[in-house]
Every structure is written in structure tokens, then in C-alpha cells.
N, C-alpha and C positions, 0 to 999 in steps of 0.2 A: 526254272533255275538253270544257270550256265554252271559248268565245274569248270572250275579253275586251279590249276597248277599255281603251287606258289613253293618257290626255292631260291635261298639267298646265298652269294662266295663273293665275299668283300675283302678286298687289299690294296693298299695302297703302296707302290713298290719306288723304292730309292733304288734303281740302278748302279748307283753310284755308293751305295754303302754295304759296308762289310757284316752288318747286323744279320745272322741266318735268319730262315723264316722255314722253322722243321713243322712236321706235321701237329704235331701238339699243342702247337699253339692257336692252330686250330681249333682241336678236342676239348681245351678247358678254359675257361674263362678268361680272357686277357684283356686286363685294363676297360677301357669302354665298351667291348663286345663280351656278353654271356657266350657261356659254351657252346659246343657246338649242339646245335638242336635235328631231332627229326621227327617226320612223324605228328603223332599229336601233340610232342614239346611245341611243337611252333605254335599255336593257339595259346600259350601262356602271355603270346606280344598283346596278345588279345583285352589281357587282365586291367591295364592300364596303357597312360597315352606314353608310351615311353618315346623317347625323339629318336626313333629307328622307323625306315618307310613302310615294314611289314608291319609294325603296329597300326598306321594309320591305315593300311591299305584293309588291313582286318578287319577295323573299326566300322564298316562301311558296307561290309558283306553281304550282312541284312537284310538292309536298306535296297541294296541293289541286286539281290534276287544269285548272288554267287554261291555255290556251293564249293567252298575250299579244297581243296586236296592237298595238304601241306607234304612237301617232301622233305629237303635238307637245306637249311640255313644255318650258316658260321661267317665268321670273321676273325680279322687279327691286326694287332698293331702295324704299324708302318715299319717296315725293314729292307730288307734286299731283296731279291729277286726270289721266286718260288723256284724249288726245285723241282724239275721235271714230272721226278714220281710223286711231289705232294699233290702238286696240279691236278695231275693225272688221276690219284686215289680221290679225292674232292669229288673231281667231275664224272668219275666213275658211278661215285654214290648215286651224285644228282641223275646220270643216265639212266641206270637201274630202277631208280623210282620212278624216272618218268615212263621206262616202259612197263612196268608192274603196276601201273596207279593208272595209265594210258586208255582213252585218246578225252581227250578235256577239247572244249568250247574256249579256251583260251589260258595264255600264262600270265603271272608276274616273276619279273627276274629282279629281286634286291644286288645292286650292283654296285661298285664303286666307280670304276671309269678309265684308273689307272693301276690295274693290276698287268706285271711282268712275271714272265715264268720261263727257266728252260735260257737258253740263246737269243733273248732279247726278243722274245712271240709276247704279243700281244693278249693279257689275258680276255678281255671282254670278247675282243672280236671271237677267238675260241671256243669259247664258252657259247655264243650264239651259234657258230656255224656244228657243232653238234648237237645242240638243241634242238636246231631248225631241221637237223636231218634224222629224227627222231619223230617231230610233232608233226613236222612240214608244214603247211600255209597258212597255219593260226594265226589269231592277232598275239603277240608279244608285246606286253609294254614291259618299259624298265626305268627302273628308280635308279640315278645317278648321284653322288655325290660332286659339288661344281667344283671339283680340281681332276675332272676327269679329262685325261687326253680322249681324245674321238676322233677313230681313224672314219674313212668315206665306208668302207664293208660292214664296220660295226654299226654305222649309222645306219645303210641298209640292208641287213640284215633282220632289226629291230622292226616291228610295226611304228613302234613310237617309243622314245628318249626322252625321259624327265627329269630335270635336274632340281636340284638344292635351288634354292637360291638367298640364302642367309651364310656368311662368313664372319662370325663364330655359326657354326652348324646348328642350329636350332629349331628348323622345321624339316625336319626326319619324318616327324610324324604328318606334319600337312603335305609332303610331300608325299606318302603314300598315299594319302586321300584324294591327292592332284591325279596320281595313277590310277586311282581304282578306276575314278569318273571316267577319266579318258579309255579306261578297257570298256566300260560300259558303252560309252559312246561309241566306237568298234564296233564292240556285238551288235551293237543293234541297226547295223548295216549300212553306217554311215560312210562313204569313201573320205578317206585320207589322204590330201596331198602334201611332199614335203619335200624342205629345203635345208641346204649343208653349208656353212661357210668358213675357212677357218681365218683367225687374225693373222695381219702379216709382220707381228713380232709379239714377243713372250713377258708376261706381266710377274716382278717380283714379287715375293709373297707378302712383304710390310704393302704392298700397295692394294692387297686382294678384299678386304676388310668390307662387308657392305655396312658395314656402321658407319665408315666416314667417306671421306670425297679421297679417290674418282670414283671405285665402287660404289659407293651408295647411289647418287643420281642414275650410273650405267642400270643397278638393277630396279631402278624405279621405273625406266622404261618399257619392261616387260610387261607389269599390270597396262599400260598404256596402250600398248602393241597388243594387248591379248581384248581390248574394250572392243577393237575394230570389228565388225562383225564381216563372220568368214575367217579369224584367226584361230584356232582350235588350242594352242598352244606352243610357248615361246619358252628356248630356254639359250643360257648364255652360259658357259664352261669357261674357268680362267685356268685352265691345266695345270699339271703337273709340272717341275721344271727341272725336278731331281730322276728323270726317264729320258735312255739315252734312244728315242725313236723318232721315225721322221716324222709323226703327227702330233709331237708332243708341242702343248701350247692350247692356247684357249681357242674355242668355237663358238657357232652358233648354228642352234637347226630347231627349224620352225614349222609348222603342221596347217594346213589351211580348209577348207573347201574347196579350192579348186586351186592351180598352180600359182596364178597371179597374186593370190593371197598370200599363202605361204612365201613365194619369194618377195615380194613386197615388204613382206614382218622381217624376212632375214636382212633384207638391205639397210631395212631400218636398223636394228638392231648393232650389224656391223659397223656403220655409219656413226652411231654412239659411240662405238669401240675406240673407234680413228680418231672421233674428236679428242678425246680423253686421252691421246697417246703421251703428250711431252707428260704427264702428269703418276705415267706408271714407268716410275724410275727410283734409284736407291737412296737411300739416306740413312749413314750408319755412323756411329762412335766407336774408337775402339775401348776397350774396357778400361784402361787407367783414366780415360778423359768421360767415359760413362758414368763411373765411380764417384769421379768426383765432382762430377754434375748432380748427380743423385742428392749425394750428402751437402752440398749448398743448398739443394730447394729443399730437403727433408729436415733442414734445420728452423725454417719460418712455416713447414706446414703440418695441421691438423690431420692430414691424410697421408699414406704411404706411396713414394716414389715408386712404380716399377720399370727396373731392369729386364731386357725382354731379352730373354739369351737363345735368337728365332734360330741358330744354326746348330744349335743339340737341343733341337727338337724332338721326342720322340715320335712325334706327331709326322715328321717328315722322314722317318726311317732312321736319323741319329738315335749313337747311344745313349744320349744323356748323363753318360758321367766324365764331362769336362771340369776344370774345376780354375779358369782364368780369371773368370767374374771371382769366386771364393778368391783367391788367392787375393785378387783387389781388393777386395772388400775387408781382407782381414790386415794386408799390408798397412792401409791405410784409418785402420781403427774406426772401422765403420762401424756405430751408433744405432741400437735398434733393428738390425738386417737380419732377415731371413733367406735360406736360398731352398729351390726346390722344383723338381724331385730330383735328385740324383740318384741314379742306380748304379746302386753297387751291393747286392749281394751278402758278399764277406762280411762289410762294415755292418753292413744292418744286422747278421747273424753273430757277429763280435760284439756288438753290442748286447743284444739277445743275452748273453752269455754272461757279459758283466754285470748286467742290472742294470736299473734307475739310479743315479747318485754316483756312479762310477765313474773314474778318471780311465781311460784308454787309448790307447796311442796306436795309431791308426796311418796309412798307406792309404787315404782315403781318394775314389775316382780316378780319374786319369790311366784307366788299364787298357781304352780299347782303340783308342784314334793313336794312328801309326805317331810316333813321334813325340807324343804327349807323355808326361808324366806326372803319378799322384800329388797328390799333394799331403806330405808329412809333418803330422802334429800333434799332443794328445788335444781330449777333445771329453766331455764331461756328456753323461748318457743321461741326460733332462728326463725323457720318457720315451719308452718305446709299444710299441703297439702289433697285433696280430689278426687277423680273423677280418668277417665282412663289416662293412661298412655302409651306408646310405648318403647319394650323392645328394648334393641342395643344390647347386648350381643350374641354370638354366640348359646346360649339356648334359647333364646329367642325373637332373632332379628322380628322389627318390628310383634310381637303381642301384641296384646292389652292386657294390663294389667290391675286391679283394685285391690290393696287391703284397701279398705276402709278407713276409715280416719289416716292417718300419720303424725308422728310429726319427727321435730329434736328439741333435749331435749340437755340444757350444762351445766356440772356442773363441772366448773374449767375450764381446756383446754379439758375435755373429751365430745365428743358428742355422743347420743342415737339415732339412729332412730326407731322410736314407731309405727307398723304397727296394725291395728285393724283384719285382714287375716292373718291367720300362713302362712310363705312362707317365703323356704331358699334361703340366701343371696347369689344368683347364675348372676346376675347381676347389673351393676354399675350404670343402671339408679334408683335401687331402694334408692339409696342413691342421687341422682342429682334430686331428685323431692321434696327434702326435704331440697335444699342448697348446699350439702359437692358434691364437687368434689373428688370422691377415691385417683386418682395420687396425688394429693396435703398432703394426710397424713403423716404422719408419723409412724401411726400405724392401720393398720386395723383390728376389732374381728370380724369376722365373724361368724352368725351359720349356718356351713356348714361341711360336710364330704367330699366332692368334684368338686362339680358341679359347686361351683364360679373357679376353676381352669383353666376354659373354658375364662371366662371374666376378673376375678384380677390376674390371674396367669402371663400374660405377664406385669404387672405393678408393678409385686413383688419383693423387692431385697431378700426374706427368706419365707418361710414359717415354721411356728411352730404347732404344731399337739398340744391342749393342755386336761389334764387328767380333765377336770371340768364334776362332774358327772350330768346325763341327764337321758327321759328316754330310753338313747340307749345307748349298753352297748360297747367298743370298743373292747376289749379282749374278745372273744368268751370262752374263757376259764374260765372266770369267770359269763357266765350266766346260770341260773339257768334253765335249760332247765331238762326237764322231760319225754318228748316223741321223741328226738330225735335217732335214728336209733342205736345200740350196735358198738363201735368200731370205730368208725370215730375218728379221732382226729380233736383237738379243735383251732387247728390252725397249720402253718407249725412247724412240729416236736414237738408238741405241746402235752399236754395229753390225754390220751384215754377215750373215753365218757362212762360211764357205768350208766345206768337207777336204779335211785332210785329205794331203796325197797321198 
């Protein structure tokens, strides 16, 4: 039996958004991530295939002769940067255990890719080179999520780097089972050679989607790249774009049997990237011309339009309670529409308060993006909702959910759903706990960049990308970035980055 360490600290950080990100939200359950676990909690990933990579990496344990030692696994939504002391208290934990649980035959480190903390420090890289001066020369693999930036130290630091490779996120779980194999393969004394590349410009998020083209073909090349024998494993990163670092952007790093191997699969793989460049570029409506795009095709069709509202993402560190799309939607006597999630707190606990059937007049959204303002109207308390939930959606099938008290709000034919927890509208239950069945719309707003693609994507007759500002900016070319790397360009064929004087 090998003992192996396993502890996971997942974030994905908006540098550029004002969302805190306090310890707590670490602690207790937030939106897609269960609380924080330690100990034998973490064996409960064990119970079921949930799409997180220490379920699958669990799964597998048996089989491959591991003897676990779970220490501390948490996560949290996408916000702003970690503050210094949360960082610090997290990696504390995970220190502590690794040296009281200490010396293991190898780690897993559940990771995300693009965690910030502190003065714009690099969460992963961190997070390894404390590890590593702890365990020292073990093999380490690590489970990435594919919008991780990857600087060159965190790549070698790492034994080996394994990313996602589905956008909607849906193999969490075979992605830990990618991991375990390759720790085993490690142990049992196989050398590893490996290769780093990064792309020399930045992919928008409407373009990162492996459901359709450019992504789809780009990650169909990986099973290809991995047939070759002597390729150990290939992964592809389309990074982060809301991190204001010089390695932020997509990569590629590949693993071989001997050098020529591994550089071989990275060339490949880069090669794919460059092809595909003119093709990862923007395409956006702004919301009065998205609107009314909507409600012409939701008028001849059977299925519901969605409105993609990718820049109050919660998902990208936005707060999610803009309300440009709503305001469209109601201006113009939109028919059938639902919008959602909006957070906003107050509103969902005012409603709380009125009941089901109640008229209340409402300051709704619009409190947190500098310049924005709510939007003022009464609004009719259809049903509101409290307590856990069960996701169905392929992002989240059967896990338990919470996000605090939720309303559906209607004002005219348009409904709100009001959630009191940020959390992007990446599945359909979170609308069926509140009343609205999604298929039945006519029109759906979502605040999402991709990941409901997974769950409303097969219910959609259209989808619309729409231009409502947030705080996540969709055109990379247009963010204000200051420390990102000389010369990258700022999207496919896009303009060349050059660092303020």
C-alpha cells in the first residue's frame, strides 16, 4: 500500500472585482462547493460520483493499492482576491496536517489554477512551494480546473498537472481518476519527462465552450496526442482572463517517456491553438438589441431563448445583481421571461417577510457595481423558498445544495429569481425550487458565461451572448490590465499588450 496525502484549496479569483472573499466562505457551504471538510469528512466524496476530482481520485484507491490520509479540502465561489490572513490560515491548516499525518509515498492536491491572494501572489504556485518544503521530493500530482493560469514554477514544482478538459465542467470526477492513475504510474518508478508552453494571446470566455467550435476540435486533440505511445499525458489550460498576472492566459504542458515525447505532444498541441486563433474572438449584443432579438425568435418557438448575461457571472467573480437585461426585458413587455440568479439578500428576505401572494415594492439589484443603480418597482411574491436542495443538472447532479433564502419576484409577465448566496445559474433546479419550470419559458436571462450550457443548453432554441456591463470584462482587450506579460495579444488576432508606463 502507498499512503497518500490528499488536500484540496480551490478559488478562482477576479483580480479585478470588488466581491470580498472572507474566511467563511470557506467554512460553510457555498453554492457548488460543500463546506469546508477535514479529516475523515473527506471520505464522504467517496459516497458518490460527485463531479469534484477528489471524488474520483477516491474512487480508485482500492483498486490501486492507496492508503488515503485525507487532510483539509474547501472551496468557494469566484470573487476577489484572498486576503492575506485567509490564505495564510487555509494553508496553515493544510501545513499542520501534513506534518502531523507526515511522511506519505505521495500527494494529491485538488486545485484550481487560478487562485490570487495578498499583492497579486500567485495562489498555486504558493501553495506548492510550501508543500514541497514540507514533503520534499515526492511525487505530487494536481487536479486543475482548465481556466487555470500556469505560471513556469508552478508547473515545476508539480510532479505532474492535470487539467479539466470539459467546458461546461463535467468531469471533475474522471478528472480525478486521470490523477490517481498517473500518481500510480509515478509510484511505481516510472520517470517523467515534461513540457510547458504558454499561447501567445488570450482566449474570450463565449469562445472557451468545449461543446462547440474552436474548443471542441482544440480538445479533441488531446485523446489523439495521448494515443501516441510514450505520451503519459496532455493537458490544455484556456486561463483565466479576469487575473491581473503576467502568466495569465492559456497553456499547455505535457508529460512523456522521454523529452522528445513530451515536447513533441506540446508542439502538437500549441500548433492546434494557433490554428484556431482568428476563431477565439468576441461576439456580443448589447441588451436592448439582445432583447429584442430574443422575443422575435421566442415568438415562432417551441423552446426558450437564452439571454446569456456572461459578464455578472458569479462564476467569474461578478456580483450578479445587475439588473440591465431586467430592466430590458420589462421595458419592453417581454412575454414568458425569466431571469436568474440575482443576488440580492434584502429582496429575498423582504420577501420572506411578506409572503407568497404579496405585492412589495422593492430597490431590487443594482447595489454593488460602482455606478449602477437598482432597479425600482413593486413586484408580486409568486413563491419563495429556504433550506437544501438537490442539483439535477449534469454540474451538479444530485449534490446538495443551499443557497439561503430565494424568492420568485413578477413584475408584469417577467419573473426574478432572488437568491440570498452568489451562485451561477448553471442549473435548472435552481429555478424549480422557486416555481418556474425553465422548458416552459419563453425566454431565459441567465447570469452565466457557460456552465448552464451543460443543463439549459439542450432546452435552448438560440442562445444570445449579451454586452451588459459586470464586474467581468468579456473582451480582454479592453481590460485594464497592468502586469500582464509584454506581447501576448489580447485575444485571437487581437492587439498587442504593452505595460503602462
Amino acid at each position: 500500500m502507498f499512503k497518500i496525502g490528499l488536500a484540496g484549496f480551490i478559488h478562482e479569483t477576479n483580480t479585478f472585482s470588488q466581491t470580498p472573499t472572507p474566511l467563511e466562505n470557506f467554512l460553510n457551504q457555498s453554492g457548488f462547493y460543500p463546506e469546508l471538510r477535514k479529516e475523515e469528512d473527506i471520505f464522504k466524496f467517496k459516497e458518490g460520483q460527485y463531479n469534484i476530482a477528489a471524488s474520483g481520485f477516491l474512487s480508485l484507491t482500492d483498486e490501486l493499492e492507496f492508503e488515503v490520509a485525507p487532510l483539509v479540502w474547501c472551496g468557494t465561489e469566484p470573487s476577489g482576491s484572498l486576503p492575506e490572513d485567509v490564505f495564510n490560515t487555509i494553508m496553515g491548516m493544510i501545513e499542520e496536517s501534513l506534518k502531523a499525518v507526515g511522511p506519505f509515498d505521495g500527494l494529491f492536491l485538488d486545485l484550481h489554477g487560478a487562485m490570487v491572494y495578498g499583492d497579486l501572489q500567485d495562489g498555486e504556485t504558493e501553495i506548492l512551494r510550501r508543500v514541497r518544503k514540507i514533503v520534499g521530493n515526492i511525487p505530487i500530482v494536481c487536479s486543475l480546473d482548465l481556466h487555470g493560469n500556469i505560471s513556469k514554477e508552478c508547473f515545476e514544482l508539480a510532479t505532474m498537472l492535470i487539467g479539466y478538459r470539459t467546458y461546461p465542467h463535467v468531469d471533475g470526477f474522471e478528472n480525478g481518476e486521470r490523477c490517481a492513475l498517473a500518481l500510480r504510474y509515478v509510484l511505481d518508478g516510472h520517470p517523467v519527462f515534461k513540457a510547458f508552453r504558454q499561447s501567445p494571446f488570450l482566449m474570450p470566455a463565449t469562445t472557451q465552450p468545449t461543446t462547440r467550435e474552436p474548443a471542441k476540435s482544440l480538445y479533441e486533440l488531446i485523446p489523439r496526442v495521448e494515443e501516441v505511445a510514450g505520451v503519459i499525458s496532455a493537458t490544455i489550460m484556456e486561463g483565466f482572463n479576469a487575473v491581473d498576472l503576467p502568466h495569465t492566459g492559456p497553456s499547455v504542458f505535457t508529460y512523456g517517456v522521454d523529452k522528445q515525447r513530451a515536447d513533441w505532444a506540446v508542439e502538437s498541441l500549441l500548433q492546434g491553438i494557433l490554428d484556431r486563433e482568428p476563431q477565439f474572438s468576441v461576439d456580443l449584443y448589447p441588451p436592448e438589441e439582445a432583447v429584442q432579438k430574443a422575443m422575435q425568435i421566442a415568438e415562432n418557438s417551441s423552446k426558450p431563448v437564452i439571454l446569456a448575461d456572461i459578464q455578472d457571472n458569479a462564476g467569474g467573480g461578478s456580483t450578479s445583481d445587475t439588473v440591465w437585461i431586467l430592466q430590458e426585458l420589462v421595458n419592453k413587455h417581454a412575454r414568458g421571461a425569466a431571469l436568474g440568479l440575482l443576488w440580492d439578500p434584502e429582496a429575498a428576505e423582504a420577501a420572506h417577510q411578506a409572503g407568497e401572494g404579496a405585492m412589495i415594492k422593492l430597490a431590487l439589484g443594482g447595489k454593488s457595481l460602482p455606478g449602477h443603480t437598482p432597479f425600482e418597482a413593486s413586484f408580486l411574491v409568486e413563491k419563495v423558498f429556504e433550506g437544501n436542495f438537490i442539483g439535477t443538472g449534469p454540474m451538479v447532479k444530485d449534490r446538495k445544495m443551499n443557497l439561503g433564502k430565494m424568492a420568485q419576484l413578477k413584475i408584469d409577465d417577467v419573473r426574478v429569481v432572488v437568491s440570498s448566496d452568489r451562485m451561477q445559474a448553471l442549473d435548472q433546479s435552481f429555478f424549480r425550487v422557486v416555481g418556474i419550470e425553465p422548458a416552459e419559458m419563453k425566454i431565459l436571462a441567465l447570469k452565466s458565461a457557460n456552465h448552464y450550457r451543460a443543463d439549459f443548453g439542450p432546452i435552448a432554441e438560440m442562445i444570445i451572448n449579451v454586452d451588459a456591463p459586470g464586474a467581468i470584462v468579456e473582451d480582454p482587450s479592453k481590460i485594464s490590465y497592468r502586469n500582464l506579460r509584454e506581447g501576448v495579444r489580447l485575444k485571437g488576432l487581437g492587439p498587442v499588450y504593452r505595460r503602462p508606463q
